[in-house]
Z-matrix of the N, CA and C atoms (Angstrom, degrees):
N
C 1 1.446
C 2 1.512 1 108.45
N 3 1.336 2 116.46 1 117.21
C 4 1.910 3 130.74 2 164.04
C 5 2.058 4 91.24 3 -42.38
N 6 1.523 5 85.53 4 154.30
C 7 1.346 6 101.79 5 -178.55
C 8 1.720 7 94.03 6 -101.91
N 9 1.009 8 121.25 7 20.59
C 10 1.555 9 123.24 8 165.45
C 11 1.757 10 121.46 9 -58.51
N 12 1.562 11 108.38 10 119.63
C 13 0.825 12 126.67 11 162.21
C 14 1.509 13 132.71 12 -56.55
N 15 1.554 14 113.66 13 161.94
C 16 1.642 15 92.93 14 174.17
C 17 2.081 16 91.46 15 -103.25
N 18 1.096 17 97.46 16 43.77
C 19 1.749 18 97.63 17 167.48
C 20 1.251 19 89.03 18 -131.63
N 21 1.237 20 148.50 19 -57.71
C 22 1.473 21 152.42 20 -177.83
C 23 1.401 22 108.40 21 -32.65
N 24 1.419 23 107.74 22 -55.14
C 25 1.516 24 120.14 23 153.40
C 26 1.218 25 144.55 24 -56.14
N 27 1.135 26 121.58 25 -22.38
C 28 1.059 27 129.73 26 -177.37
C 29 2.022 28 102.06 27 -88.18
N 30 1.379 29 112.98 28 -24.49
C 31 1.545 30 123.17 29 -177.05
C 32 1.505 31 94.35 30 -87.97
N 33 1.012 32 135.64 31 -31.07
C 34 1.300 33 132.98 32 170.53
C 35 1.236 34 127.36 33 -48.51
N 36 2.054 35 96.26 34 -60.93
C 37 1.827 36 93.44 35 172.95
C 38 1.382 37 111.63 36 -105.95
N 39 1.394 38 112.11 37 32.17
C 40 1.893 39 100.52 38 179.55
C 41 1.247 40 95.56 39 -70.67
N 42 1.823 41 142.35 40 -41.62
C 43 1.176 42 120.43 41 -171.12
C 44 1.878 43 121.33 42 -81.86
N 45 1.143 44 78.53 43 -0.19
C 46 2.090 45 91.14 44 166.80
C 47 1.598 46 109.26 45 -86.16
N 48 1.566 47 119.79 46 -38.80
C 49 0.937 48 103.92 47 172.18
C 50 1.627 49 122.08 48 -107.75
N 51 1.009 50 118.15 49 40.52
C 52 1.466 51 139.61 50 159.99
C 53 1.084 52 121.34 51 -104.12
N 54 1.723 53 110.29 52 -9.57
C 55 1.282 54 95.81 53 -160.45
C 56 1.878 55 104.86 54 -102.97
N 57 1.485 56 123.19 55 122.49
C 58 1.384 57 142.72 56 -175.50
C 59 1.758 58 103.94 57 -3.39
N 60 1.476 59 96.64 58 121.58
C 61 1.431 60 87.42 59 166.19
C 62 1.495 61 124.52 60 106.43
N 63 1.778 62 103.53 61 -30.32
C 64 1.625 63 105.17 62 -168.27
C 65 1.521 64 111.51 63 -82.34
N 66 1.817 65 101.79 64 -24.44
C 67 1.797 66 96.24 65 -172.45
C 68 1.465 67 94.21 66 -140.71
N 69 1.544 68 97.77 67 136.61
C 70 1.378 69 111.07 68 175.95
C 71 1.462 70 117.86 69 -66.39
N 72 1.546 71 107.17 70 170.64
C 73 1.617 72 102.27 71 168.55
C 74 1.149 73 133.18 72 -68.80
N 75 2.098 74 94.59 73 -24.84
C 76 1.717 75 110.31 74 175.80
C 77 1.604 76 108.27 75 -81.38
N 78 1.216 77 116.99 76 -1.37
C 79 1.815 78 106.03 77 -175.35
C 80 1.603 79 90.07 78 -114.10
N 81 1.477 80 152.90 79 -14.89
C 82 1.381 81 136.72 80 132.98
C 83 1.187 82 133.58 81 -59.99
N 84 1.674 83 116.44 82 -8.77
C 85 1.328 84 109.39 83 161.48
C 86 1.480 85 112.59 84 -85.39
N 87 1.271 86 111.38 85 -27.39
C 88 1.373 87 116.42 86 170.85
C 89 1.357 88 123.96 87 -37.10
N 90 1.480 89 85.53 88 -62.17
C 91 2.076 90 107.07 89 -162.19
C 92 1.626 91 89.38 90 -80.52
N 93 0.888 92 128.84 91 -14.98
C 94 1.600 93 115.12 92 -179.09
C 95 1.962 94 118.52 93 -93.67
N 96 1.585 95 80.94 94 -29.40
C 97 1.303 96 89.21 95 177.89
C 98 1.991 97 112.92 96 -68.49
N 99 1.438 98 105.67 97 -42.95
C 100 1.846 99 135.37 98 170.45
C 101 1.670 100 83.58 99 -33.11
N 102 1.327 101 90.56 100 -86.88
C 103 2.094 102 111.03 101 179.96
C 104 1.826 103 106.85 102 -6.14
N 105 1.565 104 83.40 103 -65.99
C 106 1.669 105 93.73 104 -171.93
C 107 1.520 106 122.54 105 -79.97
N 108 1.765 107 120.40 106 -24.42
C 109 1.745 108 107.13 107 -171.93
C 110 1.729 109 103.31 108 -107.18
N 111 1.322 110 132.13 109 -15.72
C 112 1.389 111 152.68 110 -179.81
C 113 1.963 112 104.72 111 -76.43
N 114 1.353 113 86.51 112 142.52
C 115 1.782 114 91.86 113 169.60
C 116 1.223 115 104.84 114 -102.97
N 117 1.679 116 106.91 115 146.09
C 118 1.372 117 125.60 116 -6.26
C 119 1.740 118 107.28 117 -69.52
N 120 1.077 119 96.03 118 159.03
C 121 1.636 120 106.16 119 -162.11
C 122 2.158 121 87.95 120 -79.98
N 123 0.885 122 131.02 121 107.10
C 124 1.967 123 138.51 122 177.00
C 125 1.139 124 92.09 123 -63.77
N 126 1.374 125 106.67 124 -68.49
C 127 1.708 126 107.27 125 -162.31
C 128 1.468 127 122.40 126 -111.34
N 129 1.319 128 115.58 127 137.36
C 130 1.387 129 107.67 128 175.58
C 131 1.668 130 127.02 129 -79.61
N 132 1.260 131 111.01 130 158.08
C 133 1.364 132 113.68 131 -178.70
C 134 1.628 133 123.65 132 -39.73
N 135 1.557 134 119.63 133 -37.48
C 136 0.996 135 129.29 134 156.73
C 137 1.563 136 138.26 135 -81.24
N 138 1.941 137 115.64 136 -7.38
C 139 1.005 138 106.35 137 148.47
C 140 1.632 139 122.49 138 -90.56
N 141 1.318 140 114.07 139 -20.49
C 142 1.491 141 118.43 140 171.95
C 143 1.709 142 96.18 141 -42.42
N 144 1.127 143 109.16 142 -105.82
C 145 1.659 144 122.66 143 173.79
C 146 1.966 145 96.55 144 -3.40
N 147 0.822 146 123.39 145 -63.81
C 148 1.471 147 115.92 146 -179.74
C 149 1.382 148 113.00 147 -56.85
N 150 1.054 149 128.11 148 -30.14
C 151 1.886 150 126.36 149 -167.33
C 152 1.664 151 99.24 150 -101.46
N 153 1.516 152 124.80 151 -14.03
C 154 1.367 153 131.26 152 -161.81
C 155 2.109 154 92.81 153 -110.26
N 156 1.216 155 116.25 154 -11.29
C 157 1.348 156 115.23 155 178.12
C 158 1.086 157 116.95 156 -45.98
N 159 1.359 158 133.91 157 121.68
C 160 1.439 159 140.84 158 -177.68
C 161 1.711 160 112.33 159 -74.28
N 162 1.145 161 118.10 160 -26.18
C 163 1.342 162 138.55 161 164.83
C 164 1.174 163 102.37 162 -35.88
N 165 1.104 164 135.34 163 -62.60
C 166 1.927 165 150.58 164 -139.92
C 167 1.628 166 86.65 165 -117.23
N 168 1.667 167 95.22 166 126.32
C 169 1.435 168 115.97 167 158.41
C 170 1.438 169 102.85 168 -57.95
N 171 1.784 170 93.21 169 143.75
C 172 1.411 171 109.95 170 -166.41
C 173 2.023 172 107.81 171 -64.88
N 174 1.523 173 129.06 172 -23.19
C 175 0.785 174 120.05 173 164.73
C 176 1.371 175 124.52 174 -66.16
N 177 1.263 176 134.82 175 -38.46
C 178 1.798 177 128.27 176 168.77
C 179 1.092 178 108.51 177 -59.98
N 180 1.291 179 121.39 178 -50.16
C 181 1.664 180 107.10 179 -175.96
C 182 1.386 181 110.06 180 -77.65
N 183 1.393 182 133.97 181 6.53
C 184 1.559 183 126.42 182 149.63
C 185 1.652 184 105.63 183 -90.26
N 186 0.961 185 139.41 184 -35.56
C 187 1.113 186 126.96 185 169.54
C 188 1.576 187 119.04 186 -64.78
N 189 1.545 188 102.05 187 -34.44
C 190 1.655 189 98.79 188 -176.53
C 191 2.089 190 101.46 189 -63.63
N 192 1.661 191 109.90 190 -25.64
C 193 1.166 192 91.32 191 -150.72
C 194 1.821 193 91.08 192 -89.43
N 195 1.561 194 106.81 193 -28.05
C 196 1.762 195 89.87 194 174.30
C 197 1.810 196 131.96 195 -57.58
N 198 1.860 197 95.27 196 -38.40
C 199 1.302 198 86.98 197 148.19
C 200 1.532 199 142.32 198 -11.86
N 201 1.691 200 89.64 199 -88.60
C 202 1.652 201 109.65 200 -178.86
C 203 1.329 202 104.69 201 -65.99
N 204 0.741 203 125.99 202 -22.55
C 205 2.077 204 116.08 203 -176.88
C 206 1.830 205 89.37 204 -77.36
N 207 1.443 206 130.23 205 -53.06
C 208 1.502 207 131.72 206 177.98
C 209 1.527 208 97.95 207 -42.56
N 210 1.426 209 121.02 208 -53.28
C 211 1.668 210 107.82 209 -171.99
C 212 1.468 211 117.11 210 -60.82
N 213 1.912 212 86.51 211 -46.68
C 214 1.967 213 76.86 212 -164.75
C 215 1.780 214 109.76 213 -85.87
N 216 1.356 215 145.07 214 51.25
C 217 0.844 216 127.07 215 155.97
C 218 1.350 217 112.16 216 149.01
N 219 1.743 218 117.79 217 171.07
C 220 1.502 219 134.57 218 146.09
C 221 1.576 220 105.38 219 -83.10
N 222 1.018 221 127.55 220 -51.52
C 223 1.425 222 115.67 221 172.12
C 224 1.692 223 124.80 222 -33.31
N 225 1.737 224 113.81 223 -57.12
C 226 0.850 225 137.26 224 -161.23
C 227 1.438 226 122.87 225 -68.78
N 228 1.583 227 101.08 226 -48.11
C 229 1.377 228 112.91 227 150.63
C 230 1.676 229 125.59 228 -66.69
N 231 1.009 230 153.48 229 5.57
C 232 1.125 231 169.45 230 -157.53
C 233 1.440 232 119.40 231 -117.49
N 234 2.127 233 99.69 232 -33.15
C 235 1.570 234 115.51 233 176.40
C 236 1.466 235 92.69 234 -99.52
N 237 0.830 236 126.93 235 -38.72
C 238 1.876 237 120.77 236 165.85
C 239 1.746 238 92.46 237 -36.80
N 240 1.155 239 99.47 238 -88.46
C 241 1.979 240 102.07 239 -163.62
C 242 1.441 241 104.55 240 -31.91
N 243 1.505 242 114.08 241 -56.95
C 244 1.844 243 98.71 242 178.61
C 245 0.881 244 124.47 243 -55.43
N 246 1.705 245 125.65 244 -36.40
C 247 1.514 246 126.48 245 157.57
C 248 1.183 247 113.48 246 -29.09
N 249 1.594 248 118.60 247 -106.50
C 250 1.458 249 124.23 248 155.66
C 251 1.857 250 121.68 249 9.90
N 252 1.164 251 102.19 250 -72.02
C 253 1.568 252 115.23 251 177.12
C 254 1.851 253 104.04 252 -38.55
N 255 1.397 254 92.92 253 -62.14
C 256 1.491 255 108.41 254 177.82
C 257 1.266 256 106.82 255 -43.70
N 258 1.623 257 112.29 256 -83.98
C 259 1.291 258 102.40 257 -170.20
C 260 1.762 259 159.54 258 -93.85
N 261 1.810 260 78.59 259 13.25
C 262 1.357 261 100.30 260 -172.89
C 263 1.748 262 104.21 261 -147.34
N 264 1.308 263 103.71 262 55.71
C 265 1.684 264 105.86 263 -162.69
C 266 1.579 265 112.09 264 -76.30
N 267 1.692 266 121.51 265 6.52
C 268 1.355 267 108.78 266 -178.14
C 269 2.051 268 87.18 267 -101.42
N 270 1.595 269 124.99 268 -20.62
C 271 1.439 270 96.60 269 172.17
C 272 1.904 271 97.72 270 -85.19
N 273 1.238 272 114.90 271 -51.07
C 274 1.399 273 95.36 272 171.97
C 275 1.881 274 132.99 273 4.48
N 276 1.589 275 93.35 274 -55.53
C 277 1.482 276 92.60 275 178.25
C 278 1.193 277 129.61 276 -135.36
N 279 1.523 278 93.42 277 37.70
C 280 1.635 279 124.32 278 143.55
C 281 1.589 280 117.33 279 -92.61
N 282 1.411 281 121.21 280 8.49
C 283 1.366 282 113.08 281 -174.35
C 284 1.577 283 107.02 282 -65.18
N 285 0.826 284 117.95 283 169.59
C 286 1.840 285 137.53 284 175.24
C 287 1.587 286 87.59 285 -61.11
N 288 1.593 287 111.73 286 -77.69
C 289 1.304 288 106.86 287 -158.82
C 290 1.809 289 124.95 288 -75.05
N 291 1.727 290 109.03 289 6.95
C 292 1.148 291 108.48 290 163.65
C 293 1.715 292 133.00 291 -74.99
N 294 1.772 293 85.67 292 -29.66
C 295 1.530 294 121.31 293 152.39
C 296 1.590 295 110.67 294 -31.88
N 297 1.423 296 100.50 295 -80.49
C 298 1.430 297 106.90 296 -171.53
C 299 1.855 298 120.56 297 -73.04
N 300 1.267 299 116.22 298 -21.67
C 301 1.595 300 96.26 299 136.51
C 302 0.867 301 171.82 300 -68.27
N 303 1.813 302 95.14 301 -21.37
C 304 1.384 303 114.29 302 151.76
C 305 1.252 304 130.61 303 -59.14
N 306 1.579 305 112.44 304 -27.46
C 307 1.282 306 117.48 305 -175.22
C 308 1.609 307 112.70 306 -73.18
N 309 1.479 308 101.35 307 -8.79
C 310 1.701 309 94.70 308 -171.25
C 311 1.304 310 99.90 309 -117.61
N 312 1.889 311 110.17 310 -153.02
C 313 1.128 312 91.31 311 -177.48
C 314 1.823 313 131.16 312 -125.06
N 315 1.638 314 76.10 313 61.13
C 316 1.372 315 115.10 314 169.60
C 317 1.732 316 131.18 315 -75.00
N 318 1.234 317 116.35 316 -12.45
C 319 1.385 318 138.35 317 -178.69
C 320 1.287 319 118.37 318 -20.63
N 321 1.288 320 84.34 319 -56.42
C 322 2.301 321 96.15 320 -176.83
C 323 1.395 322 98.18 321 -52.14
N 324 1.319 323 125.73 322 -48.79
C 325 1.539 324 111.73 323 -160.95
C 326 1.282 325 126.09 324 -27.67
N 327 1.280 326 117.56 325 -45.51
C 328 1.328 327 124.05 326 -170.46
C 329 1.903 328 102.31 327 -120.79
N 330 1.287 329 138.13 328 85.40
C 331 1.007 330 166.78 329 -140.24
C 332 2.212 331 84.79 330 -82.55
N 333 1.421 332 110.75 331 -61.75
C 334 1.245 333 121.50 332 -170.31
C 335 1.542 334 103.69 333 -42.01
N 336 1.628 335 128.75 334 -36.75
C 337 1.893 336 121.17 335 176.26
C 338 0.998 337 115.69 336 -61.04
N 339 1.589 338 131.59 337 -27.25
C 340 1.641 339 133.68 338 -169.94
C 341 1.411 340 102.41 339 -68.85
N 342 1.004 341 96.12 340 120.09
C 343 1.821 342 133.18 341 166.92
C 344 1.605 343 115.43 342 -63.77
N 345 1.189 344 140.87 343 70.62
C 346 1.521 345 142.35 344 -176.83
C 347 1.398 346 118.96 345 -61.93
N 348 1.471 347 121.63 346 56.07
C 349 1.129 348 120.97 347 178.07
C 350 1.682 349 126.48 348 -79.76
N 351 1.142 350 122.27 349 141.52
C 352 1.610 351 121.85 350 175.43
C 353 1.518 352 116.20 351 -81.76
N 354 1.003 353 108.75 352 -43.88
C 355 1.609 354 95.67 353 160.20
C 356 1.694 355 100.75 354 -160.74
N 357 1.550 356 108.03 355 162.84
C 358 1.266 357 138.82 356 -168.88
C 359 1.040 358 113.18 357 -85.54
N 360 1.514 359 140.16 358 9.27
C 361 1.290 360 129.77 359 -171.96
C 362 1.658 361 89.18 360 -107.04
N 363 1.139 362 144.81 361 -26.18
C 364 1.249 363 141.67 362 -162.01
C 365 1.223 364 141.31 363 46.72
N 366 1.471 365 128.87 364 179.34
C 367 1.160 366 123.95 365 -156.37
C 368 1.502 367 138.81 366 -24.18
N 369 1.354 368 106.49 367 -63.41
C 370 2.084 369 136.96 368 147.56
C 371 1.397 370 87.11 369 -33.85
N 372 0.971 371 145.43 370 -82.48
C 373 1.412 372 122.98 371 -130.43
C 374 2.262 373 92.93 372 -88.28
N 375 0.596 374 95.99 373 -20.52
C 376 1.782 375 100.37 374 171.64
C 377 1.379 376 104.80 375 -75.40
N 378 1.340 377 133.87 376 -62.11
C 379 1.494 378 120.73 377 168.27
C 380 1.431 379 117.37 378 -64.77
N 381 1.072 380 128.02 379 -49.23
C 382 1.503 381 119.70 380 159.46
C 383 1.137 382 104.12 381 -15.60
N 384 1.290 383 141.28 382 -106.17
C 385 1.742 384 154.50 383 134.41
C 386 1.930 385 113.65 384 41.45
N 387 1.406 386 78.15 385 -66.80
C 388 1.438 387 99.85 386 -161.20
C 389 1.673 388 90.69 387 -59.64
N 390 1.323 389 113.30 388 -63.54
C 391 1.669 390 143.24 389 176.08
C 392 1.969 391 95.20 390 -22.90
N 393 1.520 392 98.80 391 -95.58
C 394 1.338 393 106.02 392 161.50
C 395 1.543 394 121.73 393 -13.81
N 396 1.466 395 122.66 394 -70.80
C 397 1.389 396 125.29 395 -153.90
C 398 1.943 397 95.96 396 -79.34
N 399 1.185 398 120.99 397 -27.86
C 400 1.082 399 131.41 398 147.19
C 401 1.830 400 133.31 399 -43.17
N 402 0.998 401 118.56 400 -62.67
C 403 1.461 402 132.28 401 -178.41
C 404 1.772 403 90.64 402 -59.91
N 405 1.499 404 103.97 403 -66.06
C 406 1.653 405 99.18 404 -164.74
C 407 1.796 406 110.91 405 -56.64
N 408 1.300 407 116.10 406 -29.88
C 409 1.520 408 117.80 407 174.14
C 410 1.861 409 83.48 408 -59.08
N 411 1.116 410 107.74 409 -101.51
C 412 1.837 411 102.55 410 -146.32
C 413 1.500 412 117.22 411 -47.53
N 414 1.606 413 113.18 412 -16.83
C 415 1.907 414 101.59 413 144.26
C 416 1.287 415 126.19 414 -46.16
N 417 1.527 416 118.84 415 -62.84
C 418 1.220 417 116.72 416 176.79
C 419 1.726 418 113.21 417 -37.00
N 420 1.584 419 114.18 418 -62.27
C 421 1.208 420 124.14 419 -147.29
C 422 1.731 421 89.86 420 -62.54
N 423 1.148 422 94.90 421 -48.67
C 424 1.944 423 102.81 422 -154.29
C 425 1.761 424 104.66 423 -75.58
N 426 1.403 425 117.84 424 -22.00
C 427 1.882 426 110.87 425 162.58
C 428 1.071 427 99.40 426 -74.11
N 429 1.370 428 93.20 427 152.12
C 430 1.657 429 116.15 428 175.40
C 431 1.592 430 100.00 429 -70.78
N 432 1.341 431 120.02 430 156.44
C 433 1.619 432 136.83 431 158.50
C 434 1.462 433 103.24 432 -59.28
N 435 1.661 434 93.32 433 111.65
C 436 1.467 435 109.07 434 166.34
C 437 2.025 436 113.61 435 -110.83
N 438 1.138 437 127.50 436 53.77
C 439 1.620 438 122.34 437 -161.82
C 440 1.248 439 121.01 438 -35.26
N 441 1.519 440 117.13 439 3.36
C 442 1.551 441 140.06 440 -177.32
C 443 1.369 442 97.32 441 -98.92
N 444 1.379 443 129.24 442 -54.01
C 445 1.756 444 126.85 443 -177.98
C 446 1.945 445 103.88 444 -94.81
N 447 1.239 446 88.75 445 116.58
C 448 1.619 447 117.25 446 150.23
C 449 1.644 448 92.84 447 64.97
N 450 1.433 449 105.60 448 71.62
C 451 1.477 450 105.82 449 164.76
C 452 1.773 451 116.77 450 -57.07
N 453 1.306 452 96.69 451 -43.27
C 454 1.574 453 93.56 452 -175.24
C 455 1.678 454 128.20 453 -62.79
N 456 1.475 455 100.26 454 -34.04
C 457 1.784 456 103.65 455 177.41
C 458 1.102 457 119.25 456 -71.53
N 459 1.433 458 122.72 457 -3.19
C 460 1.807 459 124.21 458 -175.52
C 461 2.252 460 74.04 459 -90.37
N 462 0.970 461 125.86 460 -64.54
C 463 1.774 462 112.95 461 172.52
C 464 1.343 463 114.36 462 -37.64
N 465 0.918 464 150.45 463 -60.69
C 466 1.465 465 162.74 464 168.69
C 467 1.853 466 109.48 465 -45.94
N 468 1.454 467 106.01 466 -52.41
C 469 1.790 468 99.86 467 161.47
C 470 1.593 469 121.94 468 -62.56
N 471 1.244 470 109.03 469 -37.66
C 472 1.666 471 118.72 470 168.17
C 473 1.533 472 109.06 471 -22.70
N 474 1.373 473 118.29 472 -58.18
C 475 1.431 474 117.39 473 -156.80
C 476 1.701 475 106.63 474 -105.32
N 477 0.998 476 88.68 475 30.91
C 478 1.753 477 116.69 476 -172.38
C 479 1.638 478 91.25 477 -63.27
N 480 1.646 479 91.56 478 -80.34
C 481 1.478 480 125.50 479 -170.98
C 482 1.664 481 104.56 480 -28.89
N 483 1.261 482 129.23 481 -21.98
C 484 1.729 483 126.30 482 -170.08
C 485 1.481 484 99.10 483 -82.02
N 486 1.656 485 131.87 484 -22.63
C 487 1.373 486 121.57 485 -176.21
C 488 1.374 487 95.81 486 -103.26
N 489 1.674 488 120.83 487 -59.68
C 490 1.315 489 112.01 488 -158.66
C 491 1.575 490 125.17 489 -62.68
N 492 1.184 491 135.08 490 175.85
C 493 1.551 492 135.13 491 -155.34
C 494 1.413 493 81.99 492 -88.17
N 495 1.557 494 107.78 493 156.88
C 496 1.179 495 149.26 494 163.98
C 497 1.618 496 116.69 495 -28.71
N 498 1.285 497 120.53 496 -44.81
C 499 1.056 498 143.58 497 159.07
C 500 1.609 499 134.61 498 -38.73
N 501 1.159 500 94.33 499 -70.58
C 502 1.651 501 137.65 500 171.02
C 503 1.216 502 89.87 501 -57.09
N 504 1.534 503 135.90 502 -82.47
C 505 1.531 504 122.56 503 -170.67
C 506 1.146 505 157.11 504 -31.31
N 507 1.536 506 97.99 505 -37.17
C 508 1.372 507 137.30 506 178.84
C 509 2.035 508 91.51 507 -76.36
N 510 1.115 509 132.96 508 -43.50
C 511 1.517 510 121.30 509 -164.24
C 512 2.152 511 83.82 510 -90.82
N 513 0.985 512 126.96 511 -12.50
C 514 1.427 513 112.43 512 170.12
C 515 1.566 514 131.83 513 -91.10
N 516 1.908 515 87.08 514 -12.92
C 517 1.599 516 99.23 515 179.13
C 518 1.623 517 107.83 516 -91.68
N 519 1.101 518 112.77 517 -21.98
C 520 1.624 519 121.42 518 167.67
C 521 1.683 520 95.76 519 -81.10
N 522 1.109 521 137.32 520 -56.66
C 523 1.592 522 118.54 521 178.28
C 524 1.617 523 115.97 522 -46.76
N 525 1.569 524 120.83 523 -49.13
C 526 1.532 525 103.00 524 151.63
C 527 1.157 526 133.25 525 -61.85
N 528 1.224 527 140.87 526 -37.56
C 529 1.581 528 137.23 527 -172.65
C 530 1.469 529 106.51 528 -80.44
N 531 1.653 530 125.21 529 -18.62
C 532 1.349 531 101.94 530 150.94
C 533 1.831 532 113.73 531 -65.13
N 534 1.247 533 110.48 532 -39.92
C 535 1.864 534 96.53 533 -172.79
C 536 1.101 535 118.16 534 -54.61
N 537 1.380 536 109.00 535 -25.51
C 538 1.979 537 116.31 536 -151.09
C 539 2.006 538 90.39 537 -97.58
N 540 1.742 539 114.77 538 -10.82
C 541 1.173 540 72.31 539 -159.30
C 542 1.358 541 123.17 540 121.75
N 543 1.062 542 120.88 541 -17.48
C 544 1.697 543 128.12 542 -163.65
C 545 1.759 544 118.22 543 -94.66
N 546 0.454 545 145.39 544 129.55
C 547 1.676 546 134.96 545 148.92
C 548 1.612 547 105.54 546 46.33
């Protein structure tokens, strides 16, 4: 784990998030407003009203307010990021410094980036599969019974019936009980 602060951080991406364009006026009134009515209370009623001034281009009063969140604290900056997280979670984890935790071996922190995949070969190689395990079922079904070719795969279709639908089984359990003999 980086000995990174959530102030260290916050100097990292103030010029990412200063920079034109990344945060609206409605997602800084948000996170400022969070700041001010949520515990612990960041901002007071009278600095809210100062960072929310319509007067001041929306970039100074984000800079005025990363500033002041840099003075007053690790706490403070920390309710900024949940802000943020909250209300703007696709720049959230585009920051610079989300970057650089990921890169180390900091990962767990944020549990929500992990990717839960079942396997790595992807989509193509699952229909491939599917395709395959498919084609050879309706070969089997659709050649005639030869008890001379491929004694073993009419055994091997047997245990077919436990995945395929309900349906499907019944035309594979009559494709064995003609081989075996049955009904």
């Amino acid at each position: 784990m980086t000995g990174q602060t959530y102030g260290d951080r916050l100097v990292q991406d103030a010029p990412f998030l200063t920079a034109r364009g990344r945060l609206s006026e409605q997602q800084v009134d948000k996170i400022i407003l969070q700041l001010n009515r949520y515990y612990p209370q960041v901002l007071s009623d009278r600095e809210a009203e100062k960072f929310r001034n319509p007067k001041a281009s929306l970039r100074v009063r984000l800079c005025d307010l990363l500033s002041h969140l840099q003075r007053s604290g690790e706490q403070d900056c920390q309710e900024f990021y949940r802000a943020l997280s909250i209300h703007a979670p696709p720049l959230h984890r585009c920051l610079p410094s989300c970057h650089a935790l990921q890169n180390s071996d900091c990962a767990e922190l944020d549990p929500g980036l992990e990717r839960h995949e079942l396997s790595d070969r992807g989509p193509v190689a699952f229909l491939a599969c599917l395709g395959a395990a498919a084609g050879l079922a309706l070969l089997m079904y659709c050649c005639p019974p030869d008890p001379k070719a491929l004694p073993g795969a009419r055994r091997v279709l047997g245990f077919s019936p436990v995945i395929v639908e309900r349906h499907v089984s019944r035309y594979l359990l009559a494709f064995l009980a003609d081989d075996l003999g049955g009904p």
